[in-house]
C-alpha positions as MATLAB code, in Angstrom:
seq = 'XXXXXXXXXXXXXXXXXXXXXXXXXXXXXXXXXXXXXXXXXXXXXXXXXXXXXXXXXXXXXXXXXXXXXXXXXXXXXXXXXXXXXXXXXXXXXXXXXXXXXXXXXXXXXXXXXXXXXXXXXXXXXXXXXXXXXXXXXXXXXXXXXXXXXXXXXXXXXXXXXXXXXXXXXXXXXXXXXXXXXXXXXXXXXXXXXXXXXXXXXXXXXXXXXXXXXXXXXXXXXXXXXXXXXXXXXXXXXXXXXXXXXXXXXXXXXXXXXXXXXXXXXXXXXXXXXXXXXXXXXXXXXXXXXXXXXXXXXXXXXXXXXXXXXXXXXXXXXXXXX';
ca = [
      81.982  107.752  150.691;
      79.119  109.414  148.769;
      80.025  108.828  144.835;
      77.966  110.725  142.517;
      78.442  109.777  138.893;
      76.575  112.751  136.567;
      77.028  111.187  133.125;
      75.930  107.385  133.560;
      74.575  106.932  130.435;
      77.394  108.211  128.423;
      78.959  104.786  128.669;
      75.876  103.689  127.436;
      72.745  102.042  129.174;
      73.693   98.540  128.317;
      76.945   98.502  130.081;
      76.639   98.130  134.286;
      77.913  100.116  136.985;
      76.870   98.117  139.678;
      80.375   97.709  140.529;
      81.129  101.192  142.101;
      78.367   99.896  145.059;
      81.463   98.346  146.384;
      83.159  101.663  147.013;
      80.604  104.077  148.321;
      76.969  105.268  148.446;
      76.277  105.735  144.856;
      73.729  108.142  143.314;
      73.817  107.958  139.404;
      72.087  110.519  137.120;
      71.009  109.916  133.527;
      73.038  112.573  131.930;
      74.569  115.858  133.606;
      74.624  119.282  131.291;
      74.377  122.093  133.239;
      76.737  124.266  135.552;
      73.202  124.475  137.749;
      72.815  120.959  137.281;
      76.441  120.062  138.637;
      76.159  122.389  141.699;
      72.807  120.789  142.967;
      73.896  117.199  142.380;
      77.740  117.173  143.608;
      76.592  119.512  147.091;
      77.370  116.457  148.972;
      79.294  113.889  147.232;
      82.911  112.869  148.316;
      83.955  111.220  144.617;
      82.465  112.963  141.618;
      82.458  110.900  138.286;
      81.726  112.642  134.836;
      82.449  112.930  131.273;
      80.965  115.734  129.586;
      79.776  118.327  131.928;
      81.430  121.138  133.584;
      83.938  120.665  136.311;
      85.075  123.686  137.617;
      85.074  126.421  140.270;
      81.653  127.716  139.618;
      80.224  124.275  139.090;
      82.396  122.915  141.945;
      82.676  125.610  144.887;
      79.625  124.721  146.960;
      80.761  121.341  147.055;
      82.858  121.420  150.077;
      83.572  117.491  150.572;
      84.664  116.697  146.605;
      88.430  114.607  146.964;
      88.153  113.196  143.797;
      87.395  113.596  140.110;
      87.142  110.424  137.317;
      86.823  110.745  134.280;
      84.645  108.693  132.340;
      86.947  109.150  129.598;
      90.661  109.598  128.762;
      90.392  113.228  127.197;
      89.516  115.956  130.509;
      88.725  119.064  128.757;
      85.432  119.308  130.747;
      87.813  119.739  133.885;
      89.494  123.348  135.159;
      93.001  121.408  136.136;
      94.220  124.377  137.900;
      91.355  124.900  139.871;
      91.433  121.299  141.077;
      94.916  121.512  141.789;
      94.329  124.285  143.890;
      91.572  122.625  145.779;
      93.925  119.778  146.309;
      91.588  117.445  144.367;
      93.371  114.856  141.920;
      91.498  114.025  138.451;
      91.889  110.693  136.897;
      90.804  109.799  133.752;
      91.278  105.667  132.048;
      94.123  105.778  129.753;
      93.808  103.008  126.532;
      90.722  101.346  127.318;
      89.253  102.362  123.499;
      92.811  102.224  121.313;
      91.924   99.240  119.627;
      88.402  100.465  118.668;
      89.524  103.789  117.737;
      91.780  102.009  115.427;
      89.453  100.039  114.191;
      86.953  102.228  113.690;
      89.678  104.580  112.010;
      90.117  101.621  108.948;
      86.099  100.970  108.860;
      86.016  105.315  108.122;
      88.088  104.635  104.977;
      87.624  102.108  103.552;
      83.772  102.815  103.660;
      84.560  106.170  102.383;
      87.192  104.890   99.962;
      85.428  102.326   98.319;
      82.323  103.887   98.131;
      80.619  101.161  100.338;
      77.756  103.153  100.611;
      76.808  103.814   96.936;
      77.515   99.517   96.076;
      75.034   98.640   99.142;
      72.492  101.169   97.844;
      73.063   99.542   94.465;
      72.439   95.715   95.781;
      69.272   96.908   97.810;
      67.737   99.245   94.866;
      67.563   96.025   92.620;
      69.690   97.462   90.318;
      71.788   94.783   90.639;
      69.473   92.396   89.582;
      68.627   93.712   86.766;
      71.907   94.073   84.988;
      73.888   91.514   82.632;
      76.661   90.714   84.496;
      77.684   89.643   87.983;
      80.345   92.186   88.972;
      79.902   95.750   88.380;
      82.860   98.876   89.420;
      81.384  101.535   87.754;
      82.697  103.460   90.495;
      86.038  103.251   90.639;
      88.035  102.260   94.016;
      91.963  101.900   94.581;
      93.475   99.372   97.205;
      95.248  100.418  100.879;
      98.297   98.855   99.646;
     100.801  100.687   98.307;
      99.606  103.890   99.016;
     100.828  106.432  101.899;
      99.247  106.656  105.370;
     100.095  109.869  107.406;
      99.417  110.123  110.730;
      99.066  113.186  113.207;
      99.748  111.938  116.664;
     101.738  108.643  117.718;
     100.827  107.730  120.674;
      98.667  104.770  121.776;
      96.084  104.783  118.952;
      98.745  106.415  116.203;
     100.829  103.272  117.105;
      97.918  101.049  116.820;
      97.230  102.485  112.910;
     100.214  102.853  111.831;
     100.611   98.768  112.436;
      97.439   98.119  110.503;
      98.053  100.216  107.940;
     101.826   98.304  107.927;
      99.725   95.463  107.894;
      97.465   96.258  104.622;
     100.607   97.229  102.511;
     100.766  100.922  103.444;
     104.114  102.983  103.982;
     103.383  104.958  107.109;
     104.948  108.640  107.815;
     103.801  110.829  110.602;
     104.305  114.416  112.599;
     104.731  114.832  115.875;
     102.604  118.362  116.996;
     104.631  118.777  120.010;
     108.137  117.801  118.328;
     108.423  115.352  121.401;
     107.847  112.220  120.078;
     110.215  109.035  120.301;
     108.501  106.930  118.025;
     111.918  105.687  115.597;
     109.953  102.757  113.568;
     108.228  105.579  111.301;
     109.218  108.139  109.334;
     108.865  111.276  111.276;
     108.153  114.221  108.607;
     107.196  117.820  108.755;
     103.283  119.036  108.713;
     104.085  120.187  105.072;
     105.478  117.018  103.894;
     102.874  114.752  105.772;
      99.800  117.003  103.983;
     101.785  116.564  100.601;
     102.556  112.689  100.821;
      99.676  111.259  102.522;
      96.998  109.241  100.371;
      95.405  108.472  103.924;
      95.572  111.116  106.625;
      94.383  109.738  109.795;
      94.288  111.851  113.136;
      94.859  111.008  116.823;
      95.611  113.662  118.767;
      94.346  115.754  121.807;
      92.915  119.365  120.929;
      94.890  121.741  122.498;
      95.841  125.366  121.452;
      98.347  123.889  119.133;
      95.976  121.290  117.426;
      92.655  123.579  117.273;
      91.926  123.867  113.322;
      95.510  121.870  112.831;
      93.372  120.931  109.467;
      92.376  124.002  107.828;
      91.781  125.581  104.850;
      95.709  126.142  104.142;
      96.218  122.424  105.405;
      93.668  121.086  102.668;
      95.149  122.805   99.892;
      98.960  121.077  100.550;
      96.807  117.488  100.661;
      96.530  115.509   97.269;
      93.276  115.576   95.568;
      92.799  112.382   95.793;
      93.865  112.152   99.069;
      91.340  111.236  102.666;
      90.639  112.844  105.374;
      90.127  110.876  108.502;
      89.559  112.071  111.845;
      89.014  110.136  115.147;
      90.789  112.387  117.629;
      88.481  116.063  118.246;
      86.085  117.766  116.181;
      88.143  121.183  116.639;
      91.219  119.720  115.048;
      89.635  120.237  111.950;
      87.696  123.303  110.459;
      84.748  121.901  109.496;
      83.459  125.038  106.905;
      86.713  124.765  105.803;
      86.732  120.917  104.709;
      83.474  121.717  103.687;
      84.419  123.481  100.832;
      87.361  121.048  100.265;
      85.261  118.328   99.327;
      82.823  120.308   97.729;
      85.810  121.944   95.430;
      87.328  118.616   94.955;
      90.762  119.343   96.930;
      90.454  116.433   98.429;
      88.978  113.099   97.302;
      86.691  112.514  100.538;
      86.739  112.001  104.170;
      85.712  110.125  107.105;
      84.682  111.664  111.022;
      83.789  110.578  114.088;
      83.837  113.587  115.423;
      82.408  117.548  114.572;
      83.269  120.952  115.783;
      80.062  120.925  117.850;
      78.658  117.681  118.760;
      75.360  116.057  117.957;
      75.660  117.423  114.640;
      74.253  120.640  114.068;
      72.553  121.534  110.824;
      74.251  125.236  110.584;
      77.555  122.749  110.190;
      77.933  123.112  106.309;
      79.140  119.147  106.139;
      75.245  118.159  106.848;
      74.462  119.562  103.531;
      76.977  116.537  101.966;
      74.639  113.218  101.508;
      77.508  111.561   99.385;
      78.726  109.149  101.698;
      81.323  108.348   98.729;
      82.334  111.543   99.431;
      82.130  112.134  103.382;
      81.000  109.601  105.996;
      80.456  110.623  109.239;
      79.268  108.361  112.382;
      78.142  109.927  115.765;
      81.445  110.417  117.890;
      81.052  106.076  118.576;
      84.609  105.338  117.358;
      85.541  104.442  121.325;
      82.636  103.220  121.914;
      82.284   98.968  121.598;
      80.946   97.043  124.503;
      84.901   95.434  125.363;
      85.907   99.476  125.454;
      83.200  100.860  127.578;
      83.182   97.506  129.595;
      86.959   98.617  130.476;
      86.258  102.177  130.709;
      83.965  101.671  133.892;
      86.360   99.243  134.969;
      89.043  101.426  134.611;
      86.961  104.368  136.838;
      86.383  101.621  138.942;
      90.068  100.839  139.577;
      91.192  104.109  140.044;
      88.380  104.769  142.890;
      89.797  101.683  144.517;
      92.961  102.635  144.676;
      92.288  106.183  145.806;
      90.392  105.222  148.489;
      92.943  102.402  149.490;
      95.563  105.219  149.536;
      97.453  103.461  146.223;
      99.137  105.652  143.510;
      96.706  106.428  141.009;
      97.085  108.568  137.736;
      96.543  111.861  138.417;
      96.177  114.051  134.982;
      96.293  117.615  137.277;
     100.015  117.344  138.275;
      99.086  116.498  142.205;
];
């Protein structure tokens, strides 16, 4: 079989896919944007791998031989599930290979942000430090995880995860369910309202979807303490980024911590590049699933699933086939 994987390098450089040689005749490109791009590359291939770019009927309908999809990822947005369905071709994407990063990463966003880790480096490093009196200095102030109230939006996998950790520093954890389907019984399930109004911590791990797109707006941020956080590991389009903007430049809200934007790399006509207090808002480059162990088990877990397609195995299909 002819495997063509378009988005190689977004599980990083460092990180092999010799592997899928195994399975196929594997052509790998560097990174895949374009419709055009997608069309000229998949004409022949048999198993398509991607992340990112476009996978859909005008990006996919001159590719006659195409049986299967993987996702380089667990979130599919990039694919047109219907259309695949129709075309009889299953997607797969690799389901919990980056929950314990995501959590982690999801702790290292607030407390940075929290304590102001940021401003107390800079303060070491500027040699200000050395030339005071005394050996400790807290002349901003920071409060402690314990005790306080972690909300979460989302419990599956990775809301599981934090809401153990957060257990785990002291924290009484609440959460929502968007769908009203969850199961989860070891939490206290809560309203939207009440989970904006109680949380000191407000961590998010959901899919975007029509119900979740700006799920944190400007109405949201005015129910959340102000001296509440913000943190958000799940899509950039759950939250309204001009409208936390002006959150945390109004002082609604005490700060907040992303991973991920509205439009991704950041783009400077996104009002949160103007903020350079990190004491305020931190944001890293969408790398909160990203450690070697994750990405390691992400191409593993692409790996498995072409295995097991091609062996005629049940495999997780995310298109309903």
């Amino acid at each position: 079989m002819k495997i063509v994987v378009l988005e190689r390098n977004s599980v990083g450089p460092d990180i092999s896919v010799d592997i899928f040689n195994e399975l196929g005749e594997v052509t790998a490109y560097r990174n895949t944007v374009s419709v055009e791009e997608v069309i000229e590359r998949t004409r022949d291939a048999d198993i398509v791998v991607a992340n990112k770019c476009p996978i859909n009927k005008e990006s996919l309908d001159a590719s006659p031989n195409v049986k299967l999809v993987c996702e380089f990822a667990t979130g599919f947005d990039n694919c047109d599930l219907e259309y695949l369905k129709g075309r009889g071709i299953p997607v797969c994407n690799v389901v919990g290979y980056s929950t314990e990063m995501v959590a982690q990463h999801t702790f290292t966003l607030a407390l940075a942000v929290s304590q102001n880790l940021s401003y107390y480096d800079d303060y070491v490093k500027s040699g200000k430090y050395s030339a005071q009196d005394r050996f400790s200095n807290f002349d901003v102030a920071f409060g402690e995880l314990a005790g306080k109230t972690w909300g979460i939006v989302g419990m599956g996998n990775i809301g599981r995860k934090v809401a153990q950790i957060a257990t785990a520093f002291g924290c009484k954890v609440i959460f929502t369910s968007v769908t009203g389907n969850s199961t989860v019984t070891e939490y206290e399930k809560v309203t939207k309202d009440e989970l904006l109004e109680r949380s000191d911590f407000l961590s998010l791990h959901c899919p975007l979807s029509d119900i979740t797109r700006n799920y944190i707006d400007a109405d949201a941020l005015k129910k959340m303490k102000n001296t509440a956080y913000l943190i958000n590991v799940a899509r950039g389009r759950v939250v309204n980024n001009t409208d936390l903007y002006n959150a945390l430049e109004s002082g609604e809200i005490a700060g907040a911590g992303l991973d991920v934007l509205e439009d991704e790399p950041l783009r400077l006509t996104n009002p949160l590049s103007k903020i350079k207090d990190s004491g305020k808002l931190i944001i890293t480059p969408h790398l909160a699933w990203g450690s070697v162990e994750a990405r390691t088990r992400c191409v593993q877990g692409v790996y498995d699933n072409i295995k097991a397609f091609q062996a005629g195995k049940p495999i997780h299909v995310v298109n309903g086939l």
